[in-house]
N, CA, C and O atoms as a MOPAC input file, in Angstrom:
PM7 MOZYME 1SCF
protein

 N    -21.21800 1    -7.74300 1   -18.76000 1
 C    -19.82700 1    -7.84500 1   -18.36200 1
 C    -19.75600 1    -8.17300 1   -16.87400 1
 O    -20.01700 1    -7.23900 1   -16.11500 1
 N    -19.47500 1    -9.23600 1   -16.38900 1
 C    -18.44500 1    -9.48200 1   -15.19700 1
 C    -17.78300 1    -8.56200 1   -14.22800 1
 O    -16.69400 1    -8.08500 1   -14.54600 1
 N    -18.25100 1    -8.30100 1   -13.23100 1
 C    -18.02800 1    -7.43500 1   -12.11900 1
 C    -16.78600 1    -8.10200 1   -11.44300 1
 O    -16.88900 1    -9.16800 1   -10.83700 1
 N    -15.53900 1    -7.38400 1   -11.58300 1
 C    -14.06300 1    -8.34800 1   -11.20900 1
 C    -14.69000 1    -8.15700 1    -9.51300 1
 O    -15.42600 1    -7.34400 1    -8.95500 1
 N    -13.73300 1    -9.72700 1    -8.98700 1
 C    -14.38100 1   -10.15600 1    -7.57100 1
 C    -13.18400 1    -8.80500 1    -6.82600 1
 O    -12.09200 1    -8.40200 1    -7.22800 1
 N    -14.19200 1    -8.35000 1    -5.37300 1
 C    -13.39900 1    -7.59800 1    -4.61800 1
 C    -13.67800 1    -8.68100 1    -3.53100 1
 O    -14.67400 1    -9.38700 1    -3.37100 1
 N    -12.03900 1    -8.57900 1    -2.54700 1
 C    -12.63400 1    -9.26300 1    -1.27500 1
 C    -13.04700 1    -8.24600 1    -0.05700 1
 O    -13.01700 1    -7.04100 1    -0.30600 1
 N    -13.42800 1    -8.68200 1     1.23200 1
 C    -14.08100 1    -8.18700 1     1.91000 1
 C    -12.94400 1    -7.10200 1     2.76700 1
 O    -13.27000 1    -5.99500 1     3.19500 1
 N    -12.09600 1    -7.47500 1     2.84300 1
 C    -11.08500 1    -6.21600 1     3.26100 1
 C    -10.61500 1    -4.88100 1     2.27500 1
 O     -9.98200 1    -3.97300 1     2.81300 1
 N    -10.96100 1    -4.80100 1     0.77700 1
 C    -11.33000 1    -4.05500 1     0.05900 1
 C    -12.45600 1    -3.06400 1    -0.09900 1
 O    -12.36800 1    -1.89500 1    -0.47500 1
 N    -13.68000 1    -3.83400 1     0.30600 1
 C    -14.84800 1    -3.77200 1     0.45800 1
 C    -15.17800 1    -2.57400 1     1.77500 1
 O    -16.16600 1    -1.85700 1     1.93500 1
 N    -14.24500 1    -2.67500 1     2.38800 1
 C    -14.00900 1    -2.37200 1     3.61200 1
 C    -13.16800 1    -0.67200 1     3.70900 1
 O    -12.81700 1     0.13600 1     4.56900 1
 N    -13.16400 1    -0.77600 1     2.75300 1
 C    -12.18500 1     0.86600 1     2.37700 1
 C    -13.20300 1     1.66500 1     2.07600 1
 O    -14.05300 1     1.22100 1     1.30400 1
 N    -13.29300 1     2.50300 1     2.41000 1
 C    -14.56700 1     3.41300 1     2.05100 1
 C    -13.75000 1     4.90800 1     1.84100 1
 O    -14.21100 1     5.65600 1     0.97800 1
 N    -12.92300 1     5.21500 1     2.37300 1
 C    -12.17600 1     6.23900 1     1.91300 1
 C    -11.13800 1     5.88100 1     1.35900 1
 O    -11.04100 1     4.68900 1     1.65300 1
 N    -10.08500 1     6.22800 1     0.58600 1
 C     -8.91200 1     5.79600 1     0.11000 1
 C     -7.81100 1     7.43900 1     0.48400 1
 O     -7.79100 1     8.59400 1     0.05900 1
 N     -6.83300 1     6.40900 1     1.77100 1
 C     -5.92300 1     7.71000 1     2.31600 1
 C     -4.56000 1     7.47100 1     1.16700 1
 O     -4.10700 1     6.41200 1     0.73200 1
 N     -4.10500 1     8.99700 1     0.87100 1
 C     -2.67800 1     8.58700 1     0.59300 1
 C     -1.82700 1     9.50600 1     1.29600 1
 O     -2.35200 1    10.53100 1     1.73100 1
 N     -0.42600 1     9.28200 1     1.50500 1
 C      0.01700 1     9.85800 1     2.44500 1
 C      0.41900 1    10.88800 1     2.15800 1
 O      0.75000 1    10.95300 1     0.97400 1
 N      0.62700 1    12.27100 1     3.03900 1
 C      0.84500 1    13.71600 1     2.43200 1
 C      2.84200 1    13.80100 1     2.20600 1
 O      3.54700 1    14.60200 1     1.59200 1
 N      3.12400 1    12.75900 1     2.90400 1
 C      4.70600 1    13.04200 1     2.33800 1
 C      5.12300 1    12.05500 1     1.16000 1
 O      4.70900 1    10.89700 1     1.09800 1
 N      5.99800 1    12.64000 1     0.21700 1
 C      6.38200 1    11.35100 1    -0.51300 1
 C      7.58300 1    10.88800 1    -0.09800 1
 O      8.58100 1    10.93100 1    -0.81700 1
 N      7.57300 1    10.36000 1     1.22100 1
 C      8.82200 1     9.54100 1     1.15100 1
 C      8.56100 1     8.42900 1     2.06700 1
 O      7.49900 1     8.38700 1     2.68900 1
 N      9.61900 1     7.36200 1     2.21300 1
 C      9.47700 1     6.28400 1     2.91500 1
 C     10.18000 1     6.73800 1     4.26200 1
 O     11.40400 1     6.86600 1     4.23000 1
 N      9.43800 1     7.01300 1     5.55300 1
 C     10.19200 1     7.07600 1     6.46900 1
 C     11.09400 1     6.27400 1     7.02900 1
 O     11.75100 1     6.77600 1     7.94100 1
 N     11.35700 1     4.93000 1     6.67600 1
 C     11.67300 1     4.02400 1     7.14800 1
 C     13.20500 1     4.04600 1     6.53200 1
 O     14.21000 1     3.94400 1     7.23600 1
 N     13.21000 1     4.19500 1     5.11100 1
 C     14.05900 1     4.38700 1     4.42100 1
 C     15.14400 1     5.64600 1     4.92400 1
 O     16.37100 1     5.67200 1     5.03000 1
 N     14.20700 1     6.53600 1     5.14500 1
 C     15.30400 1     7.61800 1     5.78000 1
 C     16.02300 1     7.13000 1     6.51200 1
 O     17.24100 1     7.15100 1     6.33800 1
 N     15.41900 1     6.53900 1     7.56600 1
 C     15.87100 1     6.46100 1     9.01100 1
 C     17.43200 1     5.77200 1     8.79000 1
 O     18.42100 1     6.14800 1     9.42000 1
 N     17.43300 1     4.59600 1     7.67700 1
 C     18.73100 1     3.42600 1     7.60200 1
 C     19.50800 1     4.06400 1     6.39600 1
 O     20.65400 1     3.71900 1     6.11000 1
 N     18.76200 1     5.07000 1     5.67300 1
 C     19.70400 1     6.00700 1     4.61800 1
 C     19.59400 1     4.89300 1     3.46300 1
 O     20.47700 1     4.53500 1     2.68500 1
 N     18.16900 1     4.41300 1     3.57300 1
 C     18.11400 1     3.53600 1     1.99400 1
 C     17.42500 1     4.28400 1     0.84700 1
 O     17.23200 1     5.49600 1     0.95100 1
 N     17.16900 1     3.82400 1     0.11000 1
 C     16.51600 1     4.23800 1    -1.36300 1
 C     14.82100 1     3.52900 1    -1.45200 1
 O     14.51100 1     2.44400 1    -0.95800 1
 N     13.88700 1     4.45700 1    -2.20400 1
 C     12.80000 1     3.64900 1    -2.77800 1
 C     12.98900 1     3.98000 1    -4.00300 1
 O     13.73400 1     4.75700 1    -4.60100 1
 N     11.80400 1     2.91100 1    -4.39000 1
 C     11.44300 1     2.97400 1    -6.10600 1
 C     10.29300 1     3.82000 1    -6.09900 1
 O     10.25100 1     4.91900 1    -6.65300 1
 N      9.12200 1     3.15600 1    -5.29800 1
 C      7.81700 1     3.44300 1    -5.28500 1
 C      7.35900 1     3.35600 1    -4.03100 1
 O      7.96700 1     2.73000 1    -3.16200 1
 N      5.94100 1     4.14900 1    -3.76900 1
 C      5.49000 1     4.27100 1    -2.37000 1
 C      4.08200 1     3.75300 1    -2.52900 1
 O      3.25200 1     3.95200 1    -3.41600 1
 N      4.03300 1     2.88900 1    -1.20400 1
 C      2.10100 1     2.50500 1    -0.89800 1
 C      1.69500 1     3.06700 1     0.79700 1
 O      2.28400 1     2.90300 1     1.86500 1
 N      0.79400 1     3.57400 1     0.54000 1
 C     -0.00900 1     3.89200 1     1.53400 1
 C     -0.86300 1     2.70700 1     2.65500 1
 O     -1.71400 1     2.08500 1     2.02000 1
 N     -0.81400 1     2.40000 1     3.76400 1
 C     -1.39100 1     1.53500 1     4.13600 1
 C     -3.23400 1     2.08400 1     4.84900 1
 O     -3.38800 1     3.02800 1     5.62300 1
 N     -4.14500 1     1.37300 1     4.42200 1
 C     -5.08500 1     1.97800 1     4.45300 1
 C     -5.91100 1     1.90300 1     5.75400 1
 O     -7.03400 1     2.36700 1     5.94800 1
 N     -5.04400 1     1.15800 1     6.67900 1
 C     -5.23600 1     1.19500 1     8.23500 1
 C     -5.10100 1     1.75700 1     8.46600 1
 O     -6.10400 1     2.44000 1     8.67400 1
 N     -3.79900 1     2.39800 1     8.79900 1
 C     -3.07800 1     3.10700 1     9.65900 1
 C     -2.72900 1     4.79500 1     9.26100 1
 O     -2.75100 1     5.74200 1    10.04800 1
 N     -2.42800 1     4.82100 1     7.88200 1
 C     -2.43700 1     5.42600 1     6.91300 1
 C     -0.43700 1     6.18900 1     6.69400 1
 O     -0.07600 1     7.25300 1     6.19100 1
 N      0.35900 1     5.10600 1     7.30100 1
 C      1.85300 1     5.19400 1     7.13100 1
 C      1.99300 1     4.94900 1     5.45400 1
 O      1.33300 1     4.24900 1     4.68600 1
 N      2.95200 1     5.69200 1     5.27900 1
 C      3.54100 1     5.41500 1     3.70900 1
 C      4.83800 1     4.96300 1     3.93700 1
 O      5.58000 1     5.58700 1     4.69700 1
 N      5.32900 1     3.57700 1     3.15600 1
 C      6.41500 1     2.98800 1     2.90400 1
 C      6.72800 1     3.01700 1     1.51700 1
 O      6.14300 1     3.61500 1     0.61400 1
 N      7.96200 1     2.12200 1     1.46300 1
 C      8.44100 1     1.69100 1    -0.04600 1
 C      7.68400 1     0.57700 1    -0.07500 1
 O      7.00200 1     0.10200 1     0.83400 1
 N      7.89300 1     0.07600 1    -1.49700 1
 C      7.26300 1    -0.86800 1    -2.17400 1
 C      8.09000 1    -2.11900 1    -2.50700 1
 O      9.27500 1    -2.12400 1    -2.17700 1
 N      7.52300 1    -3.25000 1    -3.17700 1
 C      8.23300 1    -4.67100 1    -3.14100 1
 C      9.38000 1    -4.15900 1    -4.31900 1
 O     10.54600 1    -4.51400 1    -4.14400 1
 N      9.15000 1    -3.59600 1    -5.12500 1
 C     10.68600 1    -2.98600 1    -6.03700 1
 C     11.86100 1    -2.15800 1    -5.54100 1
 O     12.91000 1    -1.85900 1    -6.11200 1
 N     11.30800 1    -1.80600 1    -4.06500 1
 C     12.47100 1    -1.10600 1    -3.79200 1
 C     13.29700 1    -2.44100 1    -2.53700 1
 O     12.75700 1    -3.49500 1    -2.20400 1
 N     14.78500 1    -1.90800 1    -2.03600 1
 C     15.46600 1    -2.67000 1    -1.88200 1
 C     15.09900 1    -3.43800 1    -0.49700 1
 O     15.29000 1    -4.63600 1    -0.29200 1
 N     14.42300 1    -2.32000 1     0.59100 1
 C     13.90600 1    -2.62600 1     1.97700 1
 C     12.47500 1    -3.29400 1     2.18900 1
 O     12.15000 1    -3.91900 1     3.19800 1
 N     11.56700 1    -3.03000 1     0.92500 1
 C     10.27200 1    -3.50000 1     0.77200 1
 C      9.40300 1    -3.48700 1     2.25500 1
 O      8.86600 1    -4.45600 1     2.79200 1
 N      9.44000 1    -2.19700 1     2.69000 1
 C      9.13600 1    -1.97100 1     4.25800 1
 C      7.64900 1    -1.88900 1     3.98100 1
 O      7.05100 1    -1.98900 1     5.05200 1
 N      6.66900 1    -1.72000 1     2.76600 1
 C      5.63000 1    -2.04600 1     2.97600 1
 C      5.27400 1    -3.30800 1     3.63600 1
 O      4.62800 1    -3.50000 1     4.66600 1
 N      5.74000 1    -3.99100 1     2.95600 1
 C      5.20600 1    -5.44900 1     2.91700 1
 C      6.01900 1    -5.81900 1     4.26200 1
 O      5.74700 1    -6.90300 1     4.77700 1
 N      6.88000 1    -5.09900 1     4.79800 1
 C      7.23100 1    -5.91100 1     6.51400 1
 C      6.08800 1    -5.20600 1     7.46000 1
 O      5.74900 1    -5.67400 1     8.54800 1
 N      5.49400 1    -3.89600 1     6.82600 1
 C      4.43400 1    -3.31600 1     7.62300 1
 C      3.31600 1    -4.57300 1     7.72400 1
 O      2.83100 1    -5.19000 1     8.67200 1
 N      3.21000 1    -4.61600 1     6.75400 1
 C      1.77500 1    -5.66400 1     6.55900 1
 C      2.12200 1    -6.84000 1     7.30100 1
 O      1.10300 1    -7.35600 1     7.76000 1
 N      3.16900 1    -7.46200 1     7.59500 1
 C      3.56400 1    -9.02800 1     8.10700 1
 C      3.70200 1    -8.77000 1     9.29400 1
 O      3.87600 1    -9.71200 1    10.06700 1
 N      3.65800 1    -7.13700 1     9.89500 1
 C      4.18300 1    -6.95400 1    11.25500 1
 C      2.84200 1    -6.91400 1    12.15500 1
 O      2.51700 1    -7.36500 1    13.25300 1
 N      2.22200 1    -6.14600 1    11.13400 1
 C      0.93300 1    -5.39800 1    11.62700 1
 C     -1.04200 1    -6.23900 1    11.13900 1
 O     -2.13500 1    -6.09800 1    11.68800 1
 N     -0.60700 1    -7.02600 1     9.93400 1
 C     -1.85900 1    -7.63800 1     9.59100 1
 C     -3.02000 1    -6.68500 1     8.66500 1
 O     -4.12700 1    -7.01300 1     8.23800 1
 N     -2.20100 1    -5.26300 1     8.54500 1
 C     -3.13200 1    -4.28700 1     7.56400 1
 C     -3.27200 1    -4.66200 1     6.16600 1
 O     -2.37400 1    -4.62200 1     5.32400 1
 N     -4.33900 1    -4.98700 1     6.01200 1
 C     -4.42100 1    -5.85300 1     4.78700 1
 C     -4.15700 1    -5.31400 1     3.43300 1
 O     -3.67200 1    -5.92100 1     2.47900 1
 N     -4.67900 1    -3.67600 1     3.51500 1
 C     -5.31400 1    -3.22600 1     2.10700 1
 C     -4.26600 1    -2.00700 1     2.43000 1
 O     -4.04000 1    -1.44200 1     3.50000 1
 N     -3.57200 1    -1.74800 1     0.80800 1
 C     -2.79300 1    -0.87800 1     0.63400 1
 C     -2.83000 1    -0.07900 1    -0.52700 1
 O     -3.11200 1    -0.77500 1    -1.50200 1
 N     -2.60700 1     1.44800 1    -0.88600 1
 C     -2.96400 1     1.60600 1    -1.86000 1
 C     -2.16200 1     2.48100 1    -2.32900 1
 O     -1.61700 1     3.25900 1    -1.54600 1
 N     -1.86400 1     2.56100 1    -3.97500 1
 C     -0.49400 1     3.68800 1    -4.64500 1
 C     -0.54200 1     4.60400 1    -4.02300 1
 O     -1.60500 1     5.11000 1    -3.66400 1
 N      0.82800 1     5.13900 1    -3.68200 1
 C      1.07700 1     6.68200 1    -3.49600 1
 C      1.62800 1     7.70100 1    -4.69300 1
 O      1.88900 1     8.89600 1    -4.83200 1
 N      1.63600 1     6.64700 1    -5.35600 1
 C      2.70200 1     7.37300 1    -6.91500 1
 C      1.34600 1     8.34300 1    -7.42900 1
 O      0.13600 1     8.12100 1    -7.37600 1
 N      2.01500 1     9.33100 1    -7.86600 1
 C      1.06200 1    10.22300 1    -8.79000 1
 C      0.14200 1     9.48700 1    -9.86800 1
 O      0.67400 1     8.78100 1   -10.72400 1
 N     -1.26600 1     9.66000 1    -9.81700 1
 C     -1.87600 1     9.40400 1   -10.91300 1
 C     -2.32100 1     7.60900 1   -11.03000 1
 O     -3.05500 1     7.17000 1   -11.91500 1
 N     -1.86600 1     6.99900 1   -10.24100 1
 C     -1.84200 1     5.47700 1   -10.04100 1
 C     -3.32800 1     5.65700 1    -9.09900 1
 O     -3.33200 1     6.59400 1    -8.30100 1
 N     -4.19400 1     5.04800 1    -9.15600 1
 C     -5.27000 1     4.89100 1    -8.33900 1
 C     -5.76700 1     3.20900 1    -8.13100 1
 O     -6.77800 1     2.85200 1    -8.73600 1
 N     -5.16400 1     2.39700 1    -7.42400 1
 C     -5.12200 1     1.12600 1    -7.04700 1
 C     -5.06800 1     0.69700 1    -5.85900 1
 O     -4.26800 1     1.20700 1    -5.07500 1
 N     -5.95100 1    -0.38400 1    -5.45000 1
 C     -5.38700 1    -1.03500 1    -4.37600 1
 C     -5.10700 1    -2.26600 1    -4.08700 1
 O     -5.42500 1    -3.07400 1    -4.95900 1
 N     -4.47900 1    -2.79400 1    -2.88800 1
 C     -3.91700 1    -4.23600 1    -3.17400 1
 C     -4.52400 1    -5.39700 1    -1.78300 1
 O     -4.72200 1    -4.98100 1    -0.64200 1
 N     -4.64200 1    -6.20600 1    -2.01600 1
 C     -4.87900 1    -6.64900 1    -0.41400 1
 C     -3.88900 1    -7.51300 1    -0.24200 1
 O     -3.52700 1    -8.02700 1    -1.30000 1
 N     -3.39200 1    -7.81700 1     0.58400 1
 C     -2.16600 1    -8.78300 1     0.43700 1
 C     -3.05100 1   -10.50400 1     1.25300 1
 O     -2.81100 1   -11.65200 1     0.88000 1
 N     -3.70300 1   -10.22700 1     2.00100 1
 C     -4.44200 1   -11.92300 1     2.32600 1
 C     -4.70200 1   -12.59400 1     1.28300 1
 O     -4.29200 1   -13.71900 1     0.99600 1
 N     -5.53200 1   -11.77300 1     0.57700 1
 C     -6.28000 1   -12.56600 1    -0.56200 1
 C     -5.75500 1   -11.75800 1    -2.14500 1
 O     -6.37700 1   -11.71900 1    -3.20700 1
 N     -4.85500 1   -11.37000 1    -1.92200 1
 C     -3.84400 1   -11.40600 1    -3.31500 1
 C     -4.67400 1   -10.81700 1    -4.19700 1
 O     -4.78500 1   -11.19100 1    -5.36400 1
 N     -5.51200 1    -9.54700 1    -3.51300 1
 C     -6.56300 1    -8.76900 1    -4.22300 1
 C     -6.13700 1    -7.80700 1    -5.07500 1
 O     -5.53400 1    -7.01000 1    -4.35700 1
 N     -6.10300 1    -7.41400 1    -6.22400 1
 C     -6.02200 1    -5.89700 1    -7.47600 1
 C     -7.02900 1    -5.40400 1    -8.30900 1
 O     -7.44900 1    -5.75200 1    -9.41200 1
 N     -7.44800 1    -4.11200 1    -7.17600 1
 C     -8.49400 1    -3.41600 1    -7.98700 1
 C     -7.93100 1    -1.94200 1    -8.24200 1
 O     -7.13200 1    -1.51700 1    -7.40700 1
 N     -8.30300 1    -1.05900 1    -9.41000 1
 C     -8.55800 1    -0.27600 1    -9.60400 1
 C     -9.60700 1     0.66500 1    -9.03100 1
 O    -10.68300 1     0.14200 1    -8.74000 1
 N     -9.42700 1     2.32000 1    -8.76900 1
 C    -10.10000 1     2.82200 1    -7.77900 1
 C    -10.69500 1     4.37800 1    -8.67200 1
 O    -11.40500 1     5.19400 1    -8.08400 1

């Protein structure tokens, strides 16, 4: 069986952080809503996700260049890279 390809900013995670609050701080701050939360595995900030309405992950990543992000939702163990449009399981 075929070893699915990881790229090198995946590769690069050796611990996997998730964040100890569940909420989107960002969201507080403007009094918005999430759906879902990702952890960024740089820095280790937790935002909302591309389903929710502010999608402040993904302005983290365009702001900042942190590539690799990973579920905060209970029981979800994934991560994502956004350069290279990476999805692995963890």
């Amino acid at each position: 069986m075929d070893q699915p390809t990881i790229c090198n900013h995946i590769s690069a995670v050796t611990k996997v952080t998730i964040g100890d609050d569940y909420v989107c701080d960002e969201c507080i701050k403007n009094g918005g809503t999430w759906v879902h939360l990702r952890t960024c595995q740089t820095c280790g900030i937790t935002l909302c996700c591309d389903a929710s309405p502010y999608k402040h992950m993904t302005k983290h990543y365009h702001r900042s260049q942190h590539p690799v992000i990973a579920s905060a939702e209970p029981g979800e163990r994934w991560l994502w890279c956004y350069p290279d449009e990476v999805f692995t399981e963890y």
